[in-house]
Residue, then its C-alpha position, 0 to 999 in steps of 0.5 A: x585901305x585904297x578905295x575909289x570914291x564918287x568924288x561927284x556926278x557925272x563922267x567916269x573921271x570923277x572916280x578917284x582913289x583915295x585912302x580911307x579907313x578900314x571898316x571893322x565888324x559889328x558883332x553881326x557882321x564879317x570883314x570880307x578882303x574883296x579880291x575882285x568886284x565888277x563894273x556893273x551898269x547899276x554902278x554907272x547909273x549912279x554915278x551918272x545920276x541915271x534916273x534923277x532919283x539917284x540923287x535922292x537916295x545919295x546925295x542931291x548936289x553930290x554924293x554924300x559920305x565918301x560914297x564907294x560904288x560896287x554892287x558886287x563882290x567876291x573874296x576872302x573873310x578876314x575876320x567876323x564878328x562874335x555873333x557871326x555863326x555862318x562863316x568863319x575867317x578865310x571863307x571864299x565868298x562872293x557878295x551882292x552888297x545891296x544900296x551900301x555899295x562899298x565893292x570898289x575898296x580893299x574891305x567891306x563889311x557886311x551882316x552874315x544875315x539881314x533882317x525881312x525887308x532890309x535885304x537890298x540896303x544891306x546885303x546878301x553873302x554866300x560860300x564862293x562857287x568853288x568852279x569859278x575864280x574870283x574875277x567869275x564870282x565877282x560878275x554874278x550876284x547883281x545881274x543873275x540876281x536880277x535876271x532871276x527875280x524877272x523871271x520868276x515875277x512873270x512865273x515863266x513855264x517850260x515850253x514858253x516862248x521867251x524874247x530877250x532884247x539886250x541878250x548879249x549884256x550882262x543881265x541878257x546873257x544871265x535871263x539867256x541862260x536860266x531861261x533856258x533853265x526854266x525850259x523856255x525857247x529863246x529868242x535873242x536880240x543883239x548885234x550879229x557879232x554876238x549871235x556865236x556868243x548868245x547861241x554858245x550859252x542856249x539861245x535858240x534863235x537870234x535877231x540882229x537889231x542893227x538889220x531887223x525891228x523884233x517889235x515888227x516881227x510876225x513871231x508871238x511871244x509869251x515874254x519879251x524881256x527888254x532887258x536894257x530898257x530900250x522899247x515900251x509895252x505898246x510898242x511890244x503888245x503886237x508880238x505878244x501872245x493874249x496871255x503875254x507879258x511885256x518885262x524889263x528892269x522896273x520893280x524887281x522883287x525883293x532878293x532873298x539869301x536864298x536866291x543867291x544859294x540857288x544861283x551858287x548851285x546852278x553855277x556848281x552844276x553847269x547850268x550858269x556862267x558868267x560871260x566877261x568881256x574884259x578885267x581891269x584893275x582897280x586903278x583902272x576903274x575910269x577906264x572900266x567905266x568908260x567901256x561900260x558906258x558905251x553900251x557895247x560890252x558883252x557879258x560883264x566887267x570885273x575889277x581885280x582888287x586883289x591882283x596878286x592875292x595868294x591863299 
């Protein structure tokens, strides 16, 4: 099969295509035909070894094993193995494949359930939304998954008020939307080209960065939500309420199967969608990741794997 392969660390460049073998399914597992997956910030901070950390999970020097990158995914079951009992051949599903990674390649395989404590190494899969495309289902689980943990972590209440830096990014339109959700007041933070964008999806008040310093503000929030990392708890304690909580992407709870089901549910009743900025294919995967890495993509990036799948 055709797969991308961190053939080492550093520029996109260093993503190149190659054929490697097809994986097969254990008794456990299910052989999904990936028609799209995305490329998602979490993808390129392993490749450029962002934190130094990275290099410990996948390599020190370089990646190990053939290492194929793809925090996300969605498709077709192809097959199952014989203990599968959740899913049969030709499913529509959509997949968060955890520190196995694998999404940039024609097939991945992963457990139709995983063990207490082993969810993010191996894996979460549900039923596909049946009101999203492929390209749609491909861009949630990662940053939904993750904008949904934060705020549960901080058990954010209705009638709170809420400010999320980075509200234009994929994680911030996610945190936007179930914010909103949890009956929270909404302040985003992003650049004034995407104030229509963030208000589209239930942002109540906007800053532009570019004009305006929101640690300065005189407003107080109950959460600021720093969902691209860029400022610290002391510089945001000032705009915090006394009982204020100061969030970013450090110490995620574990994600729970179930977590991916509510996000399917939210998705089915209209309360959740995913923005995407620009598809590419998957011969394109250098130039998706160089758009990431500029910093400036709005929502997210899928990949069509499967351009021209037809049921």
């Amino acid at each position: 099969m055709k797969a991308v392969i961190c053939t080492n660390y550093g520029v996109p460049e260093v993503l190149k295509i190659k054929e490697v073998e097809k994986p097969k399914p254990r008794n456990n597992e299910i052989l999904i035909k990936i028609i799209a997956t995305s490329a998602h910030i979490g993808d390129t901070r392993i490749r450029r070894v962002d934190p130094f950390l990275v290099r410990l999970v996948f390599g020190l020097f370089k990646p190990k094993n053939n290492l194929i990158l793809g925090l996300e995914v969605s498709g077709v079951i192809e097959s199952v193995g014989k203990d599968v009992t959740l899913f049969m051949k030709g499913d529509e599903v959509f997949a968060f494949t955890g520190f196995n990674l694998g999404g940039y390649a024609e097939y991945i395989c992963l457990p139709e359930r995983v063990k207490y404590g082993e969810r993010e190494r191996k894996g979460l899969v549900a039923i596909k939304p049946k009101n999203l495309s492929y390209e749609e289902a491909s861009v949630i689980p990662a940053g939904a998954l993750t904008a949904l943990k934060n705020l549960q972590k901080v058990n954010i209440k209705d009638g709170q008020k809420i400010l999320i830096n980075g509200a234009s990014g994929s994680l911030g339109t996610y945190a936007i939307q179930l914010a909103k959700y949890f009956g929270a007041e909404v302040t985003a933070v992003c650049s004034a080209k995407n104030f229509e964008m963030v208000k589209s999806i239930g942002a109540d008040k906007v800053i532009d960065y570019e004009e305006e310093d929101f640690t300065k503000i005189g407003t107080k929030y109950d959460i600021v939500y720093d969902a691209v990392m860029k400022s610290k708890h002391s510089q945001c304690k000032k705009i915090l309420t006394p009982s204020g909580v100061f969030l970013n992407n450090n110490n995620i709870p574990k994600i729970k199967e179930e977590d991916l089901f509510f996000l399917k549910d939210l998705v089915e009743q209209n309360k959740l969608k995913p923005i995407i900025d620009k598809i590419y294919s998957l011969d394109e995967i250098v130039e998706a990741h160089r758009y990431v890495d500029t910093g400036h993509k709005r929502g997210n990036v899928s990949i069509q794997v499967a351009k021209d799948y037809v049921p």
